[in-house]
Structure formats: structure tokens, C-alpha cells
C-alpha positions as CSV (number, residue, x, y, z in Angstrom):
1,X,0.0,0.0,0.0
2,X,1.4,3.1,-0.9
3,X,1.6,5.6,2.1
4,X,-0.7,8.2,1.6
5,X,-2.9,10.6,3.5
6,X,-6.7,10.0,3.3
7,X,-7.6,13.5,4.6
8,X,-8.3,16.4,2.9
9,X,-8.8,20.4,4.2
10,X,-11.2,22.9,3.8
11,X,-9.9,25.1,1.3
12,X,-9.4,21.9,-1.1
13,X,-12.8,20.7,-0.5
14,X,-14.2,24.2,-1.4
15,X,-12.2,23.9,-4.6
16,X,-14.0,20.8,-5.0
17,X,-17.7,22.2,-4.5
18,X,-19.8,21.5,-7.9
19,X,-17.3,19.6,-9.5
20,X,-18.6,16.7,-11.5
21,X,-18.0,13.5,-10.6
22,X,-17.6,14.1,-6.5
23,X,-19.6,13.5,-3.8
24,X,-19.8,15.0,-1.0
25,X,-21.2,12.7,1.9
26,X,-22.3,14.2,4.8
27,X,-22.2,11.5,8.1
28,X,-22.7,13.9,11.1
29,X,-24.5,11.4,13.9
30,X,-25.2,11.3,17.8
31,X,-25.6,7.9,19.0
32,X,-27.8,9.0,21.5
33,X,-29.8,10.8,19.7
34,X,-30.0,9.0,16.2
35,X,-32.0,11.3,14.2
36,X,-29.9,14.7,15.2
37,X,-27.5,14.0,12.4
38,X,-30.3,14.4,9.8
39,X,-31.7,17.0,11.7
40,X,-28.5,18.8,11.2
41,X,-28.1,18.1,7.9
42,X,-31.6,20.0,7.4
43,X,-30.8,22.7,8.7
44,X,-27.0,23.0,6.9
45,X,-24.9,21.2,5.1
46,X,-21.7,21.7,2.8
47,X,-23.3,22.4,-1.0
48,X,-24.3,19.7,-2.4
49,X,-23.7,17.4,0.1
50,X,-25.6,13.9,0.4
51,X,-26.6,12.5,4.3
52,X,-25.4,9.2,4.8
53,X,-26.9,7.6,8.1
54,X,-25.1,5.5,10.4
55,X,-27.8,3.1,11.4
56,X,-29.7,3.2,8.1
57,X,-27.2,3.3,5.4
58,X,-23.9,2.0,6.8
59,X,-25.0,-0.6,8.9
60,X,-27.0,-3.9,9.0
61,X,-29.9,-4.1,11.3
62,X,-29.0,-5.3,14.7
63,X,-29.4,-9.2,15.4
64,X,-28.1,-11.6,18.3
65,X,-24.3,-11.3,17.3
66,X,-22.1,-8.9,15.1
67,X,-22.9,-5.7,17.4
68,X,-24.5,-2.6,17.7
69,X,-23.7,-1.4,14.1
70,X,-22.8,-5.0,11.9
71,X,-21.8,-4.3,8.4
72,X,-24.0,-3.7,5.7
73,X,-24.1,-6.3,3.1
74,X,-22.0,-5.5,-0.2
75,X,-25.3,-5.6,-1.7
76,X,-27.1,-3.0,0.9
77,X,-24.1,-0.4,1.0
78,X,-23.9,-0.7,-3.0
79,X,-27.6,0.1,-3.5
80,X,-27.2,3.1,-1.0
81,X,-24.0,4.3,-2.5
82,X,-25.8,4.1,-6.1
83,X,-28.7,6.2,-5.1
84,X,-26.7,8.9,-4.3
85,X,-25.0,8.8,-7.9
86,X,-21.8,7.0,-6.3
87,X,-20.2,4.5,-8.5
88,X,-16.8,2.4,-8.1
89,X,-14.8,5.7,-9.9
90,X,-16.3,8.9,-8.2
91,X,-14.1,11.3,-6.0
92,X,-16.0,11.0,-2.4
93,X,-15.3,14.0,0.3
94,X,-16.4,12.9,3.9
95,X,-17.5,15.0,6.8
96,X,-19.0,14.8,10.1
97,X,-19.4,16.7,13.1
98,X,-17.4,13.8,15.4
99,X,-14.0,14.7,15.0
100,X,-13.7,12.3,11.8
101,X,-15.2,8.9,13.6
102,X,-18.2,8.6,11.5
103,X,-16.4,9.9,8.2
104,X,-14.4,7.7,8.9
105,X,-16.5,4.5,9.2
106,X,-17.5,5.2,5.2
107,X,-14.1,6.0,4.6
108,X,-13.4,2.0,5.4
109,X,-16.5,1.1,4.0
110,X,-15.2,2.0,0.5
111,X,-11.9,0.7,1.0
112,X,-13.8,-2.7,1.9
113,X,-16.0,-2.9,-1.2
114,X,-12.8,-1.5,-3.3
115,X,-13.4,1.8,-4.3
116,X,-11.0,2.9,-7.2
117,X,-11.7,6.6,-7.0
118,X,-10.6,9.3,-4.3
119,X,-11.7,8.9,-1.0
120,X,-11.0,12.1,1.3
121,X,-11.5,12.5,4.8
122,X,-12.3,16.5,6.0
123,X,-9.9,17.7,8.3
124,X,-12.1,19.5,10.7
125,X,-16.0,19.2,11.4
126,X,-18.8,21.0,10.0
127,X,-19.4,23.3,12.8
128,X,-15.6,24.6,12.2
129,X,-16.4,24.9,8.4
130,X,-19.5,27.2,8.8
131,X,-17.3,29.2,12.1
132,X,-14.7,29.6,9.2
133,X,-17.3,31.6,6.9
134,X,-17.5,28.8,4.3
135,X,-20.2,28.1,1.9
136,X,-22.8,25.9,3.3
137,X,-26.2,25.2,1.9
138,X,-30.6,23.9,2.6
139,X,-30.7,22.7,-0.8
140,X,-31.3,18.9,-0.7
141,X,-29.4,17.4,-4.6
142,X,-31.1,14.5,-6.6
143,X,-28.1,13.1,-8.2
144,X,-28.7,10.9,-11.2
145,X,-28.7,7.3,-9.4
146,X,-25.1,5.0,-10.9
147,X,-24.7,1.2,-10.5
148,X,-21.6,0.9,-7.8
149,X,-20.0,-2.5,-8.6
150,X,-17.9,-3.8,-5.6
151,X,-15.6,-5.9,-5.2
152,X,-15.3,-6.9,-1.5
153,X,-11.8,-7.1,0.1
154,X,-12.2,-9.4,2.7
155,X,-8.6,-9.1,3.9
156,X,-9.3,-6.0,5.8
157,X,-12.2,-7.3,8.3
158,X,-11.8,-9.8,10.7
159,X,-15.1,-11.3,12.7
160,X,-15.2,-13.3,16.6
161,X,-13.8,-16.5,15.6
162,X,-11.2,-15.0,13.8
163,X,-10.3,-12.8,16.7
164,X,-10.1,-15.8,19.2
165,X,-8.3,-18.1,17.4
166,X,-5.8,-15.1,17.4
167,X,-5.6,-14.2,21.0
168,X,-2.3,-14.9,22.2
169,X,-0.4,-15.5,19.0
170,X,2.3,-13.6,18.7
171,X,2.8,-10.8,16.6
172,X,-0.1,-9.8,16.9
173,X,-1.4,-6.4,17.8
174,X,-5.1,-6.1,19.0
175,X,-6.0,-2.4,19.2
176,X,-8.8,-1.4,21.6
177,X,-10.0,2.5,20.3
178,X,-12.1,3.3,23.1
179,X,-11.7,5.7,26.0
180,X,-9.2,4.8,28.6
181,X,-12.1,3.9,31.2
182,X,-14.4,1.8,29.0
183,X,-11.0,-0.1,28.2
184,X,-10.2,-1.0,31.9
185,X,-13.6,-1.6,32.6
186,X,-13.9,1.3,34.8
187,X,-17.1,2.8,33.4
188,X,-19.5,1.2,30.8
189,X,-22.5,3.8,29.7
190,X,-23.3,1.8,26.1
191,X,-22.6,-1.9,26.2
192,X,-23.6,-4.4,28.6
193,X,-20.9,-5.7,30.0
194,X,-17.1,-3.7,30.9
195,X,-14.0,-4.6,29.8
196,X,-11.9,-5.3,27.1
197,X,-10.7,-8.2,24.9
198,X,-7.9,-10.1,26.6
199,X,-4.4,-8.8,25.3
200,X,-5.2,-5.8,23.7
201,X,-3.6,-2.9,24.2
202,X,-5.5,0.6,24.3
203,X,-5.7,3.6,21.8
204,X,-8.2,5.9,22.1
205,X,-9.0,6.9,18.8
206,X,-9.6,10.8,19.5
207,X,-5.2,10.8,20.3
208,X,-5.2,11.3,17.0
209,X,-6.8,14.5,16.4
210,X,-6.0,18.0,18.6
211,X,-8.0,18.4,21.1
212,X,-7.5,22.7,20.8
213,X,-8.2,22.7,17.0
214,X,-10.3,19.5,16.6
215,X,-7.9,19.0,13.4
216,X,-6.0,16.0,12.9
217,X,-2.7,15.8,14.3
218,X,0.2,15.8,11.9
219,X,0.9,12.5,9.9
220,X,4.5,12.4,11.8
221,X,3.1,12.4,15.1
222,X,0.8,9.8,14.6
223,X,3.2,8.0,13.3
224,X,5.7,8.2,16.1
225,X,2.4,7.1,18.8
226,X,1.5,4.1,16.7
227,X,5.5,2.8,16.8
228,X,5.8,2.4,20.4
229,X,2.8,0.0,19.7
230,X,2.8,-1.8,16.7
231,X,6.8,-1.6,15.2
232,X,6.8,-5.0,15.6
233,X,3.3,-6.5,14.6
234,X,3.0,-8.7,11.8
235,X,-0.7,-8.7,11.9
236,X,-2.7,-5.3,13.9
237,X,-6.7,-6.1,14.5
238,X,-8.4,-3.1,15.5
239,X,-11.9,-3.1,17.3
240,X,-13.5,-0.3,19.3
241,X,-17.4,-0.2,20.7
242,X,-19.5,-1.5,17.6
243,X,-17.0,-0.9,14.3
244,X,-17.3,2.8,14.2
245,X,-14.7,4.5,15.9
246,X,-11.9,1.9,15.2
247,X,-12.4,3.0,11.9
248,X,-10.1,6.6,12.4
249,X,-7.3,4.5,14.1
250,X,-7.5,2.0,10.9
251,X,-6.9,5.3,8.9
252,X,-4.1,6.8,11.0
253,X,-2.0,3.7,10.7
254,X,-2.4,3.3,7.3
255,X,-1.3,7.2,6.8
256,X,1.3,5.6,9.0
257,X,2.9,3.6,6.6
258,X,1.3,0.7,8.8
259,X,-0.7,-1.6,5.5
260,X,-1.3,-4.7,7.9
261,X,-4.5,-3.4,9.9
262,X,-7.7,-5.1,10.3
263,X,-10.8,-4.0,11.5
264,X,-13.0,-6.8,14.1
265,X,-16.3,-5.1,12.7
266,X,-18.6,-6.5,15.3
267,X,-15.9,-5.0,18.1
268,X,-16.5,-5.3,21.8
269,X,-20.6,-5.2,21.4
270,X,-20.4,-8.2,19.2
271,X,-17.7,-9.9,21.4
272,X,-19.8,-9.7,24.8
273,X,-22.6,-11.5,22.5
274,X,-21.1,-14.5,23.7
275,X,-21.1,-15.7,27.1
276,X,-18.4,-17.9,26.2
277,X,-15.7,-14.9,25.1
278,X,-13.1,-14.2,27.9
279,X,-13.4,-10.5,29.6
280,X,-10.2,-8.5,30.9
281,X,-10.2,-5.5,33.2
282,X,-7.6,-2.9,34.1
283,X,-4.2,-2.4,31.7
284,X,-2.6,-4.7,29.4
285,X,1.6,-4.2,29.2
286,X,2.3,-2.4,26.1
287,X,2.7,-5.1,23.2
């Protein structure tokens, strides 16, 4: 994989504004609150921009296992993607109001069905973009509807039994994205049970962006925090809550020159579905 950066800043996505052939996808969402992020859009959006829901359009319906947000089928996320005039080639902007975790998750979603155009994170939210002056719009686009083709990559997603037969082995890196208390079991306000997955090591996913700007932090500096934990890995799994916010640590190593990075999509909701799974508490040593 050529090392790369996935994010893009405001001044490039206005040049992009009205272009043919890009999308804009708007994924602001509040977990608590699951119909704010449409709300939002509603009310304001970058021109041109299409809403892309979290529960609706980039996940599965909940069952007994796979979590609180399972992956839509190839099939479902290519019918959504189609609708909105997104095909295999077209140039497709992201933005949320999260600091990048919900961009994010259809950033991997792409990658997953293979995507041949540009994807493009936004550096910065929406509520910075419209603070900053620039354009944003009520104006709800019909784009003409495209046939999106995918070709699934199942070498970036790892499920349960995967996970399990992996705990242990070395050389391999399991990356909990969480905050430092849900990690160690501490607190637990979404999931029913606390804890972590034995052996993993924790990285919450917001180190990665500034908390004074709420841009990302500099490709170097990511890089330097994800070498003290995964230099040596052969194989790095990451997992967070449900699948969502793993997804900006997936991108920050990969920007890190680190290719080997899977996501557990089901992720700590889908792992407690078990009663068999093991449950660990407190800190892990640094791998």
C-alpha cells in the first residue's frame, strides 16, 4: 500500500464544491440521539452534500451477534452508494461533526467494497467549516442514481472466531479504540458488560486528532504514537465499541505507513454476545 494521506482540508474541499463526478457525503450522527444528524443536515450542510446515516445506510440491522452497528451487506451499502450517484470511480469528500469517527467509518466502507476513486476524509467538522465563513447550503441534490460495482476485500475485516483463534499468538497487535475507562472496565455507559478483549492494548481513537483545533494531528506524530505500539506486529486487528470508531485509528495507521490493519467489525458489542468470550479489566503491558 502506498503511504498516503486519506484527509483532505477545507480550502481543497471548497475547490471541489460543484465539481462533476464528486460527492460530497455528509455522516454527522449522535448515538444518543439518532436522528440529530439528519436534523443537522436539514438545517445546513456543505453544498451539495448527500446524508449518509449511520444506522440506516452504513450498517446492518442489529441481530443476536455482530454488534451494535454490523456491516452492511456489499449488496445493501452498493444500493445506498448508487442512489446517491456514487459509482466504483467517483471522487468522495467525507465529513461529520465527530471529529472524523463517523467519516471515517464510510471511509473503510469503501476501502472494503474497493473503491477505485478518491476517498478524502475532511480535516475539521462542520461546525468549524460554517465558524470559518464557508459556503454551506438547505438545498437537498437529486443526483442521477449509478450502479456501484464492488468488489469486497475481505482481507481488511476480521469477525469473533477470527479474533479468538488469534488471541495470544504472537505478533499480533489487538488495538482497543475506546476511551481509557471503558478499556479497563472502569465505566461502561453503552454496552452491557465492561471490559476489554484479553491482550489488547488501548488507543483511544480521539489521540489522533487536537484536542485545541479538533484538526487531525500531523501524519509524523501519529506515526511516532502508533511505533511504540505496533513496530513490531505482523498482523494489527483493531476493534473499538461497535466498528465505528476503530475505523479513524484504521486510517491513522495506514497514513502511517502501517498496510497490515484489520478491523474486528462486530468489536466489543459483538464480542460480549457471547457468554463464552473471555473478559479482561484494568491495563494490558504495552505489546
Amino acid at each position: 500500500m502506498k503511504q498516503q494521506t486519506w484527509m483532505i482540508s477545507f480550502e481543497e474541499v471548497q475547490a471541489l464544491l460543484g465539481q462533476a463526478r464528486v460527492i460530497i457525503a455528509d455522516c454527522r450522527f449522535w448515538l444518543a440521539e439518532p436522528e440529530r444528524g439528519h436534523a443537522a443536515y436539514e438545517e445546513g450542510h456543505l453544498p451539495g452534500a448527500i446524508y449518509f446515516n449511520l444506522d440506516h445506510d452504513l450498517s446492518s440491522p442489529v441481530g443476536a451477534h455482530g454488534g451494535r452497528h454490523p456491516l452492511p451487506s456489499p449488496e445493501m451499502l452498493s444500493k445506498r452508494l448508487g442512489e446517491r450517484g456514487i459509482d466504483r470511480d467517483t471522487t468522495v469528500i467525507v465529513y461529520d461533526d465527530q471529529g472524523g469517527a463517523m467519516a471515517s467509518r464510510l471511509w473503510w466502507l469503501l476501502q472494503y467494497v474497493g473503491h477505485q476513486g478518491i476517498v478524502k476524509v475532511m480535516d475539521g467538522g462542520y461546525s468549524d467549516w460554517a465558524k470559518l465563513g464557508y459556503p454551506i447550503s438547505t438545498e437537498q441534490p437529486s443526483p442521477a442514481a449509478r450502479i456501484y460495482e464492488p468488489h469486497v476485500r475481505p482481507d481488511l475485516v476480521m469477525h469473533m472466531k477470527d479474533v479468538r483463534e488469534r488471541l495470544g499468538r504472537p505478533g499480533v497487535v489487538l488495538i482497543d479504540s475506546r476511551e481509557p475507562a471503558r478499556y479497563a472496565g472502569e465505566s461502561e455507559s453503552i454496552d452491557p458488560k465492561a471490559g476489554h478483549i484479553p491482550g489488547a492494548v488501548n488507543h483511544f481513537w480521539r489521540y489522533g486528532v487536537d484536542e485545541t483545533s479538533g484538526r487531525w494531528k500531523a501524519v509524523g506524530s501519529q506515526r511516532e504514537a502508533w511505533d511504540r505500539l505496533v513496530k513490531e506486529a505482523n498482523e494489527i486487528i483493531v476493534y473499538c465499541g461497535s466498528g465505528v470508531t476503530a475505523c479513524p485509528n484504521v486510517l491513522s495507521l495506514w497514513q502511517s505507513g502501517y498496510p497490515r490493519v484489520k478491523l474486528y467489525a462486530g468489536s466489543w458489542s459483538d464480542w460480549i454476545s457471547y457468554e463464552e468470550n473471555p473478559i479482561a479489566v484494568g491495563e494490558e503491558e504495552k505489546a
